[in-house]
C-alpha positions as CSV (number, residue, x, y, z in Angstrom):
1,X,0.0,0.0,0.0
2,X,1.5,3.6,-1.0
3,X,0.6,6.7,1.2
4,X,1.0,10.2,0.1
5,X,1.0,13.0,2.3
6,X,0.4,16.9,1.3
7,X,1.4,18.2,4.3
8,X,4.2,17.8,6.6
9,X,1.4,17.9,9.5
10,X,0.2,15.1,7.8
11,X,3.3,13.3,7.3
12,X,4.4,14.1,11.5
13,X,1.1,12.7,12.8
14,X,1.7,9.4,10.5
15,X,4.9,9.2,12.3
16,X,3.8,9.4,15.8
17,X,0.9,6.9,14.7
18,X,3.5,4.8,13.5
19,X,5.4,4.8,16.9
20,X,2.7,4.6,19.2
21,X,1.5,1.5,17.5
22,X,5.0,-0.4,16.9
23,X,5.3,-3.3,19.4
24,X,7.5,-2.2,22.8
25,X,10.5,-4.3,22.3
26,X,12.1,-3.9,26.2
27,X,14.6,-6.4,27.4
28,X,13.2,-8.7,30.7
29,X,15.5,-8.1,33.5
30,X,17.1,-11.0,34.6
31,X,15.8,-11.8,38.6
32,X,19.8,-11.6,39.5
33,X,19.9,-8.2,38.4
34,X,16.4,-7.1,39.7
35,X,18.3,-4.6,42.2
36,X,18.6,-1.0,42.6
37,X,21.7,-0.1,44.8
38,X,23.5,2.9,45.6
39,X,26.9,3.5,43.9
40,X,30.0,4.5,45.7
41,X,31.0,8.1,44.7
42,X,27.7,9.9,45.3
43,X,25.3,7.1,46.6
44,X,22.9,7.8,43.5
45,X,21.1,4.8,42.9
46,X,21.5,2.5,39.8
47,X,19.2,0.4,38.6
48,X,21.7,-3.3,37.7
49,X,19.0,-4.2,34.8
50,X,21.6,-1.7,32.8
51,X,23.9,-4.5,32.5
52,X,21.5,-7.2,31.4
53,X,23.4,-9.0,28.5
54,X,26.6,-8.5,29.5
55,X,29.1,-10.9,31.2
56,X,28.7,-9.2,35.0
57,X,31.6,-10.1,37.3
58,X,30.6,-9.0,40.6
59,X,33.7,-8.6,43.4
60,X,32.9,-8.2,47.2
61,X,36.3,-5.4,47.6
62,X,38.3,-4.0,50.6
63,X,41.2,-1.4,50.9
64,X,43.5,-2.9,53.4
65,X,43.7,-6.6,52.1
66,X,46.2,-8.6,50.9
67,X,44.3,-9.2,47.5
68,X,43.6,-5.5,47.1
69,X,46.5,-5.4,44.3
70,X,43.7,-7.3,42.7
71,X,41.6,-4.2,41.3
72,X,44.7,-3.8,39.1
73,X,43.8,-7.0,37.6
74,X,39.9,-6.2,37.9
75,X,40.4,-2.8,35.8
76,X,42.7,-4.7,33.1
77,X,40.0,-7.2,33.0
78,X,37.3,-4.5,32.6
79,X,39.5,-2.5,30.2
80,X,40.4,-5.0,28.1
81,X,36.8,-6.7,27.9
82,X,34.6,-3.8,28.4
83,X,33.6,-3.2,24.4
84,X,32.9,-6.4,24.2
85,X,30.2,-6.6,27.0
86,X,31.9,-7.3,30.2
87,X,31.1,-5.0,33.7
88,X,33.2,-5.3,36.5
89,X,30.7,-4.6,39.7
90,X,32.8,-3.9,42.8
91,X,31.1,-4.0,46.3
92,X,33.2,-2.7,49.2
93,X,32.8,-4.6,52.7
94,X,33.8,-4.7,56.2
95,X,33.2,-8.2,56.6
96,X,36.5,-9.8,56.7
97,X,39.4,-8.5,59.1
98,X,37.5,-4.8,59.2
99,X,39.8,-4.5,55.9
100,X,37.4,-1.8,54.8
101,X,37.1,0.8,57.3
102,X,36.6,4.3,55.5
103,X,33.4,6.2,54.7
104,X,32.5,5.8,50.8
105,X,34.0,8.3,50.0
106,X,37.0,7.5,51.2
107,X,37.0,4.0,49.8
108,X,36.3,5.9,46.2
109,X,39.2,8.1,46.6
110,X,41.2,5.2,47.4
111,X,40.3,2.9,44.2
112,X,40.6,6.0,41.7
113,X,43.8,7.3,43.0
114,X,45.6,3.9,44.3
115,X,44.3,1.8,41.3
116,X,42.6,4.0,38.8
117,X,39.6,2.1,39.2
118,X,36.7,2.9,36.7
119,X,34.7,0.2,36.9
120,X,31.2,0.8,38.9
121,X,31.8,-0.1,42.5
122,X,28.9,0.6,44.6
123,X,28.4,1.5,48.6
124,X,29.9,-0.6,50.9
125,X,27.8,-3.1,52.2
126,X,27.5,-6.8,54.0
127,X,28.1,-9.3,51.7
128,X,27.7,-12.5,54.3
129,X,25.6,-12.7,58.0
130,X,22.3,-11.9,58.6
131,X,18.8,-10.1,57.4
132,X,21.0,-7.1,56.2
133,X,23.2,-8.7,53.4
134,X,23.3,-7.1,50.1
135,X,20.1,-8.5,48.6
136,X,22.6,-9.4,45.1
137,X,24.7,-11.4,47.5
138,X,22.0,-12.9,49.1
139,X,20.8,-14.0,45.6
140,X,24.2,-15.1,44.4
141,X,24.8,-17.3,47.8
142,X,21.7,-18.7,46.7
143,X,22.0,-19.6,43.3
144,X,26.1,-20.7,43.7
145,X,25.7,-22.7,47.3
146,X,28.8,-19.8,47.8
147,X,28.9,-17.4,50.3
148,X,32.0,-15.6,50.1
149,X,34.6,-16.6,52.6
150,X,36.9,-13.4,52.2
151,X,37.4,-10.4,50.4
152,X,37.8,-10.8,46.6
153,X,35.2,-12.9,45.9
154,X,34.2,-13.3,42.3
155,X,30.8,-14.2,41.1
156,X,30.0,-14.5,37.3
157,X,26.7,-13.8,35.8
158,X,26.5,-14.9,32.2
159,X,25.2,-12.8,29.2
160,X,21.9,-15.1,30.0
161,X,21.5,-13.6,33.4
162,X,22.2,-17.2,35.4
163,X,25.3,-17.0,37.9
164,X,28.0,-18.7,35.8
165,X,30.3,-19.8,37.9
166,X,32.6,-18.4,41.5
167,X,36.2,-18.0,42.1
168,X,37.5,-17.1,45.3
169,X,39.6,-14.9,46.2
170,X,43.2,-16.6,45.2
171,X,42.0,-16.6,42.0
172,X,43.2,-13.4,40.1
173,X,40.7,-12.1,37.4
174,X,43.7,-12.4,35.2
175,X,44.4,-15.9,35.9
176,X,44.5,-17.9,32.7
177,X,41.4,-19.9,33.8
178,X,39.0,-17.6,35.2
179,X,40.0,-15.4,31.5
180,X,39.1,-18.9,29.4
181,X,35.9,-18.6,31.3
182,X,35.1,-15.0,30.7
183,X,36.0,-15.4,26.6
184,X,33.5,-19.1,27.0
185,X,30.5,-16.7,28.4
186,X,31.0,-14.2,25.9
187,X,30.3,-16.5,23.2
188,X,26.7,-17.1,24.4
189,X,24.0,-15.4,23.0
190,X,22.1,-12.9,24.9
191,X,18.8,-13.9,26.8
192,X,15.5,-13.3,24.6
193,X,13.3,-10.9,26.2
């Protein structure tokens, strides 16, 4: 069928017409990423549906711990990965050895200026105990049978939103295994909506 339009009134309300009927094609959130939580520089909350798709390697962090040379490795891994859809999420914690004593914003200064960090890490929080656990770690303890028994904890998400697999935290992120398994999960195809 051919339309013609006189006017370019007529032509703009075809378009909106067009638009408003055109199916909604949104991506489903994967339930492990169903979590809004409040990032580390400023506390504004971000919404972790904005990685769905992506390879998400989430880190519980801490400043005075001798793994914390890992965020080097963490950023490399982020750096060199990053256009090809993996995130680095870092969580700072207290949990283990009070390792992670500063205020947020402390802990922010630290990462950018100690390690150049640019990866999103996000307010400190628990990552293992009780009621008040970081309702991601919660969900990742769940789905792994893992609870993280010290700092650097790593917990992969694959592109299809299902934890992938855990590494503790004597595992670097550079480690020639744990990088296998990243380049494995990046050749899955994304979830359907």
């Amino acid at each position: 069928m051919f339309f013609s339009f006189r006017s370019k009134a007529s032509q703009a309300l075809f378009g909106l017409c067009a638009v408003a009927l055109a199916p909604a094609v949104q991506a489903a959130c994967p339930a492990l990423l169903d979590h809004t939580l409040p990032r580390l520089q400023d506390e504004k909350p971000v919404n972790l549906c904005s990685y769905a798709g992506k390879v998400v390697v989430v880190v519980n962090t801490a400043s005075y711990c001798g793994f914390t040379p890992q965020y080097k490795s963490l950023e490399a891994l982020y750096s060199r990965y990053q256009q090809r859809g993996v995130v680095v999420l870092g969580f700072p914690s207290n949990d283990f050895g009070s390792q992670e004593p500063g205020s947020n914003a402390e802990v922010a200064a630290f990462c950018e200026n100690t390690f150049g960090v640019k990866f999103p890490m996000f307010a400190k929080s628990k990552v293992k105990g009780g009621s008040d656990v970081n309702p991601l770690f919660q969900q990742l303890a769940q789905a792994s049978g893992k609870t993280p028994t010290w700092n650097f904890h790593k917990y992969v998400i694959g592109r299809d939103g299902r934890f992938a697999f855990s590494a503790g935290s004597l595992t670097d992120p550079l480690s020639k295994g744990f990088v296998a398994d990243i380049e494995r999960l990046l050749q899955q195809p994304v979830a359907a909506p």
